[in-house]
TORPA-4810 file (N, C-alpha, C, O; in nm, 3 decimals):
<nodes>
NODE_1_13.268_3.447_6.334_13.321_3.347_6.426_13.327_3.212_6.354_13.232_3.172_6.287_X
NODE_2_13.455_3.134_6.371_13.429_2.981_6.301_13.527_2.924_6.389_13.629_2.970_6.440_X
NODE_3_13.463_2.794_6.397_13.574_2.671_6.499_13.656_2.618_6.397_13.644_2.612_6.274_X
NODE_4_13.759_2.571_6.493_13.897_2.587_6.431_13.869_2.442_6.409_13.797_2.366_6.473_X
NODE_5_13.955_2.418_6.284_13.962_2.239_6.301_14.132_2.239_6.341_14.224_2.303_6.289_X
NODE_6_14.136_2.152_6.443_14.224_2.162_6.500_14.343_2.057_6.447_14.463_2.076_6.462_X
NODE_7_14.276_1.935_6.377_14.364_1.840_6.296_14.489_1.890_6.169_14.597_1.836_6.144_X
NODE_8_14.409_2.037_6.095_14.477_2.118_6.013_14.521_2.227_6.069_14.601_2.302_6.014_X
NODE_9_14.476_2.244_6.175_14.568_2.424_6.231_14.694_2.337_6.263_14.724_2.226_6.305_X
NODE_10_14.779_2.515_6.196_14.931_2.520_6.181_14.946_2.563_6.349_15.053_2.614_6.380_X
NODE_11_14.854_2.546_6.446_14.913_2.581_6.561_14.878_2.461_6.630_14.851_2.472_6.750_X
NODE_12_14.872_2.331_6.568_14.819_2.213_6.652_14.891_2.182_6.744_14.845_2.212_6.855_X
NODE_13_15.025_2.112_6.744_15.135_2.097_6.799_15.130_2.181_6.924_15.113_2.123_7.031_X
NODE_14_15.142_2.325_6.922_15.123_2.436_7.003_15.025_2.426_7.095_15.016_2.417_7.218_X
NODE_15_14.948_2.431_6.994_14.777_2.392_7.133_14.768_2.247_7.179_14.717_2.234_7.290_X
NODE_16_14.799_2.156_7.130_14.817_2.019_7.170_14.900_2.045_7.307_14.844_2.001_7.408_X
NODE_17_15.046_2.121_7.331_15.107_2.084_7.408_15.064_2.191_7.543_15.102_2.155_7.654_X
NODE_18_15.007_2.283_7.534_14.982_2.401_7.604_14.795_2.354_7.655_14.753_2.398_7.762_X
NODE_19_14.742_2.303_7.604_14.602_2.314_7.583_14.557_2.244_7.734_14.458_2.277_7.799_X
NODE_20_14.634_2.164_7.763_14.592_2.089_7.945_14.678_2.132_8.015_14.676_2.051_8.108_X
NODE_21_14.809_2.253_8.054_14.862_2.274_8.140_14.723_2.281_8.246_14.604_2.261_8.222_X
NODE_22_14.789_2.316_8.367_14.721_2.352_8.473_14.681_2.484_8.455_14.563_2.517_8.468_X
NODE_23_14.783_2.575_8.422_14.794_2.705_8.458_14.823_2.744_8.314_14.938_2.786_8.324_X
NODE_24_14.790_2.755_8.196_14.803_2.783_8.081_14.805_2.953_8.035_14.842_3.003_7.929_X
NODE_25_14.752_3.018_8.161_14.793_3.191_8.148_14.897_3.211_8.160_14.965_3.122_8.211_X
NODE_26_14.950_3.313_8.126_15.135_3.373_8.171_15.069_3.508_8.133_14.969_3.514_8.062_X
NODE_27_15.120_3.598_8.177_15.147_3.761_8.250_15.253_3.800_8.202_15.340_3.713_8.203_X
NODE_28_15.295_3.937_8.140_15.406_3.964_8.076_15.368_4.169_8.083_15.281_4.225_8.016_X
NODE_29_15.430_4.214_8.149_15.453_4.348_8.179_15.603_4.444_8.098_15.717_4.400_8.092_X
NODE_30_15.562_4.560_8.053_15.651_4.612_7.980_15.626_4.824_8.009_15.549_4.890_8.078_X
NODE_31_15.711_4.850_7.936_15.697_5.038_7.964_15.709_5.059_7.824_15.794_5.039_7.738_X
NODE_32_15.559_5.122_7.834_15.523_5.197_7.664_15.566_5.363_7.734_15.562_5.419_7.844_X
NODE_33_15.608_5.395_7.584_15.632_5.533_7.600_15.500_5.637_7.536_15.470_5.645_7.417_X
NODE_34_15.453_5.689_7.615_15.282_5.760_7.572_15.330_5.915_7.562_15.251_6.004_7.593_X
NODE_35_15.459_5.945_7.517_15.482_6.113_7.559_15.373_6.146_7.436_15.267_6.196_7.474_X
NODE_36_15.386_6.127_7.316_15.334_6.206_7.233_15.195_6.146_7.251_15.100_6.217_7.283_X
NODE_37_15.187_6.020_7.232_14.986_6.011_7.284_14.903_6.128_7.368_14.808_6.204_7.349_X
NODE_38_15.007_6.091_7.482_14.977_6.167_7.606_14.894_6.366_7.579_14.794_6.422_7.624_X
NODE_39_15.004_6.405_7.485_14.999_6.554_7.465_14.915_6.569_7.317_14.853_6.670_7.286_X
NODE_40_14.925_6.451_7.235_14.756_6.468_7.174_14.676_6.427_7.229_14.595_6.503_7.177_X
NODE_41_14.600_6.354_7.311_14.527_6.326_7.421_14.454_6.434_7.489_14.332_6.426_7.506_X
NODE_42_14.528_6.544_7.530_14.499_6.667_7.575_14.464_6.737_7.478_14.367_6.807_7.506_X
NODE_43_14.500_6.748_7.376_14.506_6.869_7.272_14.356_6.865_7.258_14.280_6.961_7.252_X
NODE_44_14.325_6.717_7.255_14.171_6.679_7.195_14.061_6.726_7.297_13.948_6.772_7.279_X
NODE_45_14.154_6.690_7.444_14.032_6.734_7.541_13.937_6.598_7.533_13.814_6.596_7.528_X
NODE_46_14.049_6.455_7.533_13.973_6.326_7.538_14.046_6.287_7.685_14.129_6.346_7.754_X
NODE_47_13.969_6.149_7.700_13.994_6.054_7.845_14.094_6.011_7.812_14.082_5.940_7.712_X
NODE_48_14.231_6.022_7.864_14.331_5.931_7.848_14.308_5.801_7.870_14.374_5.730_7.794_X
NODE_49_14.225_5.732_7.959_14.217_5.572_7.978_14.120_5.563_7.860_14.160_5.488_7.771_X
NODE_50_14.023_5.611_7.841_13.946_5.560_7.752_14.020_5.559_7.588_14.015_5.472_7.502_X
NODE_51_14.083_5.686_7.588_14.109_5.699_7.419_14.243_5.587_7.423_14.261_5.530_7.316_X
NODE_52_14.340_5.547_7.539_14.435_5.444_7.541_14.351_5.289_7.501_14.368_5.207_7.411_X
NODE_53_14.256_5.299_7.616_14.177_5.191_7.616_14.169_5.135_7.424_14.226_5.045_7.361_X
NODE_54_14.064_5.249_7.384_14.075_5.234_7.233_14.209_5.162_7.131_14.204_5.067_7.052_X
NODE_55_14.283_5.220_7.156_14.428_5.208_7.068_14.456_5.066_7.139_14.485_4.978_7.059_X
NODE_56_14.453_5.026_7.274_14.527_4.927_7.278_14.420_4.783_7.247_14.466_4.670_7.229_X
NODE_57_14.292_4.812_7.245_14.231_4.666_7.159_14.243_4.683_7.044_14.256_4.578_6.981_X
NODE_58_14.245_4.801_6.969_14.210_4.816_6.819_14.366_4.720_6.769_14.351_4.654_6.666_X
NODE_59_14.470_4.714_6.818_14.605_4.696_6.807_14.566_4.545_6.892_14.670_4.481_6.909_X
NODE_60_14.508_4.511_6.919_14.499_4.318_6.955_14.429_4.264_6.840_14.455_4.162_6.776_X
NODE_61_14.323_4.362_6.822_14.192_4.293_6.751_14.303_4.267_6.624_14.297_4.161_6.561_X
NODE_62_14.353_4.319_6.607_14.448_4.308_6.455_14.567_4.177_6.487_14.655_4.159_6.403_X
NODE_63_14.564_4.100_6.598_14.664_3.989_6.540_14.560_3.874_6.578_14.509_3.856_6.688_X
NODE_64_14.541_3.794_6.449_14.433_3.625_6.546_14.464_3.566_6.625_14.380_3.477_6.639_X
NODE_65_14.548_3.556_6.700_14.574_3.502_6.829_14.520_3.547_6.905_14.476_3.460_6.981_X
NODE_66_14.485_3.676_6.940_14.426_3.717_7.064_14.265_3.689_7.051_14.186_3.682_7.146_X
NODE_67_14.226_3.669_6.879_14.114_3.657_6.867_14.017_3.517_6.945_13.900_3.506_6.984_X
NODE_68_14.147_3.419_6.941_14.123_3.318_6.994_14.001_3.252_7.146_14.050_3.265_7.258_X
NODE_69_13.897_3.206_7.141_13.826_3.167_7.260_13.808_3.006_7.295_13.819_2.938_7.192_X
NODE_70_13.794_2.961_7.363_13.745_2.852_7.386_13.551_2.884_7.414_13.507_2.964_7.497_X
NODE_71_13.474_2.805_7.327_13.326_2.810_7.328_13.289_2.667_7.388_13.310_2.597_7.289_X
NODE_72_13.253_2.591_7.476_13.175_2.450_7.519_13.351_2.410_7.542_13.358_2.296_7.588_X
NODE_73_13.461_2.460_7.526_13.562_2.353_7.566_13.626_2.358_7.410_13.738_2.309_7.391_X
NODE_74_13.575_2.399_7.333_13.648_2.377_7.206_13.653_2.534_7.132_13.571_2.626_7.141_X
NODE_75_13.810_2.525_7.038_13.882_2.654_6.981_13.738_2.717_6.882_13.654_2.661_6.813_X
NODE_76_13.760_2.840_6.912_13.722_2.903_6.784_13.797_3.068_6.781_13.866_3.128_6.864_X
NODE_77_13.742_3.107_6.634_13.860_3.233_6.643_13.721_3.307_6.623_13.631_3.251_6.561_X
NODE_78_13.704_3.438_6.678_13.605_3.557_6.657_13.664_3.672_6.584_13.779_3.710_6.566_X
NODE_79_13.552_3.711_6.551_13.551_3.857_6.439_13.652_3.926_6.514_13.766_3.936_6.469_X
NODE_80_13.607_3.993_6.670_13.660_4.085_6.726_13.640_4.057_6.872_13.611_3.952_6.930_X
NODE_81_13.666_4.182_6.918_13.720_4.141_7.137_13.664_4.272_7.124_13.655_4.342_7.023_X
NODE_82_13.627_4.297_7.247_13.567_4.401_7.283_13.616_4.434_7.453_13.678_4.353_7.521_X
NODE_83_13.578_4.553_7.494_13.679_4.543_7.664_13.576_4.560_7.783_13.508_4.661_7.801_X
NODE_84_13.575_4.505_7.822_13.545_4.546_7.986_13.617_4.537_8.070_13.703_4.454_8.102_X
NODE_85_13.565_4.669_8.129_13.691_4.756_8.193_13.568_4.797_8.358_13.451_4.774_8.386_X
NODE_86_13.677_4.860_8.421_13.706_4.884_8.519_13.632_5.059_8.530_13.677_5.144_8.453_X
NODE_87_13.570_5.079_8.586_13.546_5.249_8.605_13.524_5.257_8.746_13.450_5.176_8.801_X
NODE_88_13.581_5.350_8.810_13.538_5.409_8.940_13.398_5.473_8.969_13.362_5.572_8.905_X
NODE_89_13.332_5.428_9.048_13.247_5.518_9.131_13.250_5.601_9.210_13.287_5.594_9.327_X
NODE_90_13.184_5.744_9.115_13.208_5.835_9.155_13.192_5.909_9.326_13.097_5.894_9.402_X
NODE_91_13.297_5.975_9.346_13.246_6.004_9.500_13.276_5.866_9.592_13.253_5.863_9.713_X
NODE_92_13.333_5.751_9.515_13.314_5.657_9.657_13.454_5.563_9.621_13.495_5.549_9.505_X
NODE_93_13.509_5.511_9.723_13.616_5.400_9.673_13.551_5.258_9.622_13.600_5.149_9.653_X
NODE_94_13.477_5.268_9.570_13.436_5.150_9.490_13.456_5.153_9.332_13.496_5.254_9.274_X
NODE_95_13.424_5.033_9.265_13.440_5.065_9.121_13.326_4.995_9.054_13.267_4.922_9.133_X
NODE_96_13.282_4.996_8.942_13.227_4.896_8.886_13.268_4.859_8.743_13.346_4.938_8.689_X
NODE_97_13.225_4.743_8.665_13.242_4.645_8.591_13.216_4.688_8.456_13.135_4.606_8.413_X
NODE_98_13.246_4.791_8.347_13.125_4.783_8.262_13.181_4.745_8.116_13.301_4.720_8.100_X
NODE_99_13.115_4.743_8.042_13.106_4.658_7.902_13.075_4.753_7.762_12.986_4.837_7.770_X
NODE_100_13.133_4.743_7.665_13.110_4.843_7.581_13.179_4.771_7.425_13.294_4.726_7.418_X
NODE_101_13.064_4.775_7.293_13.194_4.718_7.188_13.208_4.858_7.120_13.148_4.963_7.100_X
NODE_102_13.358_4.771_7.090_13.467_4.835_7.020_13.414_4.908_6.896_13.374_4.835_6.805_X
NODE_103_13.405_5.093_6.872_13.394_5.152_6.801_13.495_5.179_6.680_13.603_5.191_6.736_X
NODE_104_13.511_5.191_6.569_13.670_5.210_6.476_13.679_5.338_6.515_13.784_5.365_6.573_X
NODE_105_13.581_5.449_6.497_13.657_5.567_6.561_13.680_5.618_6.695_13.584_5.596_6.770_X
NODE_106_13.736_5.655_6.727_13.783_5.730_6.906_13.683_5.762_6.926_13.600_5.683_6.971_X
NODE_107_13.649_5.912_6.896_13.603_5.981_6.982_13.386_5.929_7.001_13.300_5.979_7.074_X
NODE_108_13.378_5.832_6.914_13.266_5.774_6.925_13.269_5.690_7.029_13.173_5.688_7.106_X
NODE_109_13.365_5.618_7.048_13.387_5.519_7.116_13.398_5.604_7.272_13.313_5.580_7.358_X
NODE_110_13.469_5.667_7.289_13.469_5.752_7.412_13.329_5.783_7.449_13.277_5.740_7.552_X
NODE_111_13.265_5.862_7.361_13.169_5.935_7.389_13.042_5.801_7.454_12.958_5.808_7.544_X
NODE_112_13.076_5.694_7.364_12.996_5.565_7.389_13.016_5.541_7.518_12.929_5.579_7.595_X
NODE_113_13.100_5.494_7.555_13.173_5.417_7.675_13.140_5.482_7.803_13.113_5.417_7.904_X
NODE_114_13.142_5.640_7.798_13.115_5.757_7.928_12.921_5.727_7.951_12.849_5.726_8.051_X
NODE_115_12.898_5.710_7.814_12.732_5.730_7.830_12.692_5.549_7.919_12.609_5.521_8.006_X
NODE_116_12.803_5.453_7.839_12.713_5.290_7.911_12.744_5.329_8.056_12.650_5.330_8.136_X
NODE_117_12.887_5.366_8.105_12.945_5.446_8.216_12.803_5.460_8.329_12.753_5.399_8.424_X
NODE_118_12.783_5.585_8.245_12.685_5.658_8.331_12.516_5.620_8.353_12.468_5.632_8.466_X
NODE_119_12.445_5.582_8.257_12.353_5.483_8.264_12.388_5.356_8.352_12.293_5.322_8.423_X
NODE_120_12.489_5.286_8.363_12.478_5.177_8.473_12.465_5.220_8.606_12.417_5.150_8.695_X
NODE_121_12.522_5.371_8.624_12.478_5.423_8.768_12.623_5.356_8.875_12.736_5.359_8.828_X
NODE_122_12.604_5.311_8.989_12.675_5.224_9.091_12.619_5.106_9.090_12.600_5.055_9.200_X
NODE_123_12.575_5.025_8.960_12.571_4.889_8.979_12.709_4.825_8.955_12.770_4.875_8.860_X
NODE_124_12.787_4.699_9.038_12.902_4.676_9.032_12.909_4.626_8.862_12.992_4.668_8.782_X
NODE_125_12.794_4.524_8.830_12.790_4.474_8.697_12.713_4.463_8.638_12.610_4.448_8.704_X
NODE_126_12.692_4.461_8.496_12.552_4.409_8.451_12.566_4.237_8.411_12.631_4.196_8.314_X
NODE_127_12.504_4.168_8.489_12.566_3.998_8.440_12.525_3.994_8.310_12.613_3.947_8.238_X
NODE_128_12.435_4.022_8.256_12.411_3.983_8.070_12.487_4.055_8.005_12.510_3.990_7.903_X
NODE_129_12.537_4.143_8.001_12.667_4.251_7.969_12.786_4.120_7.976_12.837_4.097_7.866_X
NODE_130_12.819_4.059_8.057_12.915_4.006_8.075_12.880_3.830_8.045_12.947_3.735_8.085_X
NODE_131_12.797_3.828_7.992_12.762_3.669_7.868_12.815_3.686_7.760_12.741_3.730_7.672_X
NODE_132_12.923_3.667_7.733_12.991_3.635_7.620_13.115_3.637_7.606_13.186_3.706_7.680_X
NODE_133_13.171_3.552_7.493_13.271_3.526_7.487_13.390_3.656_7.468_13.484_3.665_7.547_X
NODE_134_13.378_3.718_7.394_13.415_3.805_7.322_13.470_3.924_7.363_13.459_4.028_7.298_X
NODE_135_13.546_3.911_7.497_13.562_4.023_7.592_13.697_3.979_7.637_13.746_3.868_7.657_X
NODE_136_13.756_4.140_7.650_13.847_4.149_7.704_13.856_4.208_7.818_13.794_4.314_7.825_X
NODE_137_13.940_4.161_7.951_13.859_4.260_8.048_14.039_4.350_8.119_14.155_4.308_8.127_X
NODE_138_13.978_4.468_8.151_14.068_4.596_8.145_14.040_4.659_8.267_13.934_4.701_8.313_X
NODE_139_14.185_4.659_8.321_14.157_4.748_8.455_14.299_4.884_8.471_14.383_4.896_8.383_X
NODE_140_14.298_4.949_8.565_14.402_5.045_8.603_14.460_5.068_8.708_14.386_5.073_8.806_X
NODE_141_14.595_5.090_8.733_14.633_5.113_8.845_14.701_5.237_8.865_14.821_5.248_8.887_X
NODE_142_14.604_5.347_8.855_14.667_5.468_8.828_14.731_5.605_8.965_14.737_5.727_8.980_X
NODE_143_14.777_5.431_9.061_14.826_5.506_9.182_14.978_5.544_9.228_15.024_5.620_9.313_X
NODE_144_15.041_5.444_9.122_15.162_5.468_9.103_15.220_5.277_8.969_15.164_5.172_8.938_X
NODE_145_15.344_5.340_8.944_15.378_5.260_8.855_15.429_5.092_8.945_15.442_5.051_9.060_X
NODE_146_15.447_5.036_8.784_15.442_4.891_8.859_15.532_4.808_8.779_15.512_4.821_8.658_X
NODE_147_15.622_4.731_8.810_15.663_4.614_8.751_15.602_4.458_8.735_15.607_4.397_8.629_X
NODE_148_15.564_4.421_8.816_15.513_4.271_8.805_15.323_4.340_8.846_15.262_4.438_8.888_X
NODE_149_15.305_4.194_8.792_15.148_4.216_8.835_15.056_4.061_8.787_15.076_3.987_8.691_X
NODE_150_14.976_4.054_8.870_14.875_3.916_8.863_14.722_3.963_8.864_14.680_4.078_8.878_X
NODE_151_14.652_3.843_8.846_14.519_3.900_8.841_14.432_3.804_8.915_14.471_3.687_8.927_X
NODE_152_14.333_3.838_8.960_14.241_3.745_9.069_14.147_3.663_8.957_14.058_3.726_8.900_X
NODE_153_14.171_3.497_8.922_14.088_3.409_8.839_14.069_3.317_8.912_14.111_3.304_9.027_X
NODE_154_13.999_3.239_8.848_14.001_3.131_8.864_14.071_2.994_8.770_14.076_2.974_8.649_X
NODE_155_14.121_2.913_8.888_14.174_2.823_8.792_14.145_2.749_8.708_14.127_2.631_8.738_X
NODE_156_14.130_2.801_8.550_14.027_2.741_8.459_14.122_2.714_8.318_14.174_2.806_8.256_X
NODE_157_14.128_2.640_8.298_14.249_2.617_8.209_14.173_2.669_8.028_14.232_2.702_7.926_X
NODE_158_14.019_2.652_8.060_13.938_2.743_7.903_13.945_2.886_7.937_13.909_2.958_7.845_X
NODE_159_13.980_2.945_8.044_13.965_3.118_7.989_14.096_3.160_7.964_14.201_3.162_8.029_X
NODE_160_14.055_3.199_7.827_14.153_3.250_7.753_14.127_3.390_7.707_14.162_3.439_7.600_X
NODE_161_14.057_3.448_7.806_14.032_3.601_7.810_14.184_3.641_7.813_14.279_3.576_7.858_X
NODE_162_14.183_3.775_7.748_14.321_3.848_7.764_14.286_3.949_7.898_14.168_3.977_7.915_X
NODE_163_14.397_4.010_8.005_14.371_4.107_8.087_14.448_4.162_8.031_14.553_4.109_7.994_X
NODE_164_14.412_4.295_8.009_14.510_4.435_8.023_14.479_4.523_8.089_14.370_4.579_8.098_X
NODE_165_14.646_4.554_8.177_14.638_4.677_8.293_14.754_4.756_8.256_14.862_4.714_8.215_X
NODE_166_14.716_4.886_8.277_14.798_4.965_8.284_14.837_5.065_8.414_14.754_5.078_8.504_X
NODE_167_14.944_5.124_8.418_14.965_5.189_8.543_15.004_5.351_8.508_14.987_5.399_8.396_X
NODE_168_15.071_5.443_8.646_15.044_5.545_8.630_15.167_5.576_8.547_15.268_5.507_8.557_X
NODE_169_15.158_5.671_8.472_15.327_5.723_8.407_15.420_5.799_8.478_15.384_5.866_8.574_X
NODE_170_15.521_5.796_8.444_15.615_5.855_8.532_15.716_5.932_8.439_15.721_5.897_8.321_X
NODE_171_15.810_6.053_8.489_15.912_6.106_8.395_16.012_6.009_8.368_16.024_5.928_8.460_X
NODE_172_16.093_5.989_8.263_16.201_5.918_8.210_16.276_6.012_8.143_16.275_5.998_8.021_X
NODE_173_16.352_6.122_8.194_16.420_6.207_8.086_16.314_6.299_8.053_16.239_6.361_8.128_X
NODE_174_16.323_6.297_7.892_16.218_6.381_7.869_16.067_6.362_7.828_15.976_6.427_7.776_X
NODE_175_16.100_6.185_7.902_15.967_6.113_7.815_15.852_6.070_7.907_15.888_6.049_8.022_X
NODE_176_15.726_6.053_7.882_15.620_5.990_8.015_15.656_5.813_7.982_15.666_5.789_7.861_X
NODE_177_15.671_5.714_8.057_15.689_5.593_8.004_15.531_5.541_8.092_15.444_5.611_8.143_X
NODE_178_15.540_5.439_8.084_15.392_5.411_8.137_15.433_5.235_8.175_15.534_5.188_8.123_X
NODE_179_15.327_5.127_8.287_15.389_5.013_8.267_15.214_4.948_8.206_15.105_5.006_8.210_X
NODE_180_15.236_4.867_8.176_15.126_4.804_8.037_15.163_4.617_8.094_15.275_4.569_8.082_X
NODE_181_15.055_4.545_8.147_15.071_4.440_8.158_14.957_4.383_8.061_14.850_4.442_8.050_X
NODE_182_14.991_4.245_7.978_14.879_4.125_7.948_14.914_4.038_8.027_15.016_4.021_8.093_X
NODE_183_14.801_3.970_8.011_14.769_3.807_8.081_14.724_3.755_7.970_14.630_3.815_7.919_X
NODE_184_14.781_3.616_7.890_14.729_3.572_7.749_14.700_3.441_7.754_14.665_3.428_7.871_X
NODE_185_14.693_3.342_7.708_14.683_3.209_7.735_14.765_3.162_7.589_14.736_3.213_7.481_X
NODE_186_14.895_3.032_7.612_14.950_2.983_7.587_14.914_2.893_7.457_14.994_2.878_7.364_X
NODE_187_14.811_2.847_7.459_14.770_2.738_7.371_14.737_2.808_7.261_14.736_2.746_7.154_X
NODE_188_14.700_2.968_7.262_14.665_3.050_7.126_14.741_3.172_7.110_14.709_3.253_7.023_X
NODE_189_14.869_3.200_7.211_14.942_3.294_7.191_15.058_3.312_7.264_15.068_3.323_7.386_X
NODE_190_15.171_3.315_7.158_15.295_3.290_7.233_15.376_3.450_7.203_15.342_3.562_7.165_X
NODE_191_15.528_3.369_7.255_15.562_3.536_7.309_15.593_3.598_7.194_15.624_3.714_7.221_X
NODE_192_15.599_3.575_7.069_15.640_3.624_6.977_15.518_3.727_6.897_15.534_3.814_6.812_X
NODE_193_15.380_3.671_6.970_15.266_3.740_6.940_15.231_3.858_7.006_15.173_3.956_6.959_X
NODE_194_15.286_3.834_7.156_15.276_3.926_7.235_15.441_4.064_7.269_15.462_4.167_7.334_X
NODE_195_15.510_3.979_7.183_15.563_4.079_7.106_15.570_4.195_7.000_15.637_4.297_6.983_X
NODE_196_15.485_4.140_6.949_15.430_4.181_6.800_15.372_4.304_6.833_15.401_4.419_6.800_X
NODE_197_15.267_4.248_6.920_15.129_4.361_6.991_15.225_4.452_7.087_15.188_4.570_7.083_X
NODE_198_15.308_4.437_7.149_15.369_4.525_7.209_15.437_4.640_7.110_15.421_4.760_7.133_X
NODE_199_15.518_4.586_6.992_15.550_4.646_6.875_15.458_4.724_6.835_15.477_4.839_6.798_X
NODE_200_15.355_4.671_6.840_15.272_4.739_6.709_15.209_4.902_6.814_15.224_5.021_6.788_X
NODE_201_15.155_4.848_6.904_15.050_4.880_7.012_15.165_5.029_7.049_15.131_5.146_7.064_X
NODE_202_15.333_4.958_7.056_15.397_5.191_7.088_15.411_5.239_6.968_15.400_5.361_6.958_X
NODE_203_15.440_5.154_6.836_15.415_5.264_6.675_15.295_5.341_6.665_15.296_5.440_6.592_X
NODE_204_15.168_5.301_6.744_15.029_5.339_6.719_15.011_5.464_6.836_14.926_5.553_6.841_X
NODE_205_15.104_5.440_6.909_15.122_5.587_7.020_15.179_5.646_6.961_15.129_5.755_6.932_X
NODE_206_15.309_5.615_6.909_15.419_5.696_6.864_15.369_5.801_6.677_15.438_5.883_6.616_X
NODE_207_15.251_5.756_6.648_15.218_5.792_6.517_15.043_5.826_6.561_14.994_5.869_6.457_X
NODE_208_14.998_5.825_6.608_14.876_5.883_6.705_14.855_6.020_6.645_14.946_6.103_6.650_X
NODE_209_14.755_6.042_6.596_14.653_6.217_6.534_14.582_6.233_6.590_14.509_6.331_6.571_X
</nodes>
């Protein structure tokens, strides 16, 4: 982790002009195509949200923009992001909150994530789980597909947490397409970044072992 000096970042200008909006998040929704993820996914006999989950931070953690936090009010860039996500409770319409870092391989990371899962039990959260900067937080809407989408914050012009949601897939021809929303913040990532990650994030489905 190191704070940015902001007098020499090549993104001063950028964060200068973005850095006091009111509303400095923007939301941007798109349709990844998961056919072939999807059917190695199965082959493996892994969690589709979880092993997606995987691929789609491993594919943020890789551009510094997303790395980006605000710490006391001021920039710094971190090693890595990690997700907290969203899991259902079992047997009940409730969900809870849980927290897990980012493994390089899958099926560790899965196997990780089911076990913090299940050790938290039906607590909604663990609050010290959720002290720190360094999180990305991840939910699902796997009741049907979606075009637009928002998220419940607060109006805080320093969280520059990323959200990612995804929804249910649907046929397209012969393909599953899926809809994939971020929420990013402006002052450390523009659309050309969140282009990028969209780029990068269906080559990494589309080339998936």
């Amino acid at each position: 982790m190191k704070k940015i000096d902001i007098e020499t970042w090549n993104r001063r200008d950028i964060y200068m002009f973005y850095k006091d909006v009111d509303v400095p998040q923007y939301n941007m929704t798109f349709e990844l195509d998961v056919t072939h993820f999807y059917q190695s996914i199965k082959a493996k006999q892994l969690s589709f949200y979880l092993s997606f989950m995987h691929v789609a931070m491993t594919e943020l953690n890789r551009i510094e923009n997303f790395r980006y936090r605000y710490i006391n009010h001021e920039p710094y860039l971190l090693d890595q992001v990690h997700p907290s996500y969203t899991d259902r409770i079992e047997d009940t319409d409730r969900f809870k909150i849980v927290t897990v870092d980012l493994d390089q391989d899958l099926t560790s990371f899965v196997q990780k994530a089911k076990r913090i899962s299940t050790e938290q039990g039906t607590q909604f959260l663990n609050e010290q789980s959720e002290l720190r900067h360094d999180l990305v937080y991840i939910t699902t809407f796997p009741w049907a597909s979606f075009t637009q989408v928002s998220h419940a914050h607060n109006l805080d012009r320093y969280d520059a947490v990323q959200r990612l949601i995804w929804g249910k897939f649907k046929s397209s021809g012969e393909k599953l397409v899926m809809p994939f929303g971020i929420q990013a913040h402006h002052a450390f990532a523009d659309g050309m970044h969140v282009g990028m990650y969209i780029q990068n994030l269906q080559k990494a489905l589309d080339t998936f072992e």
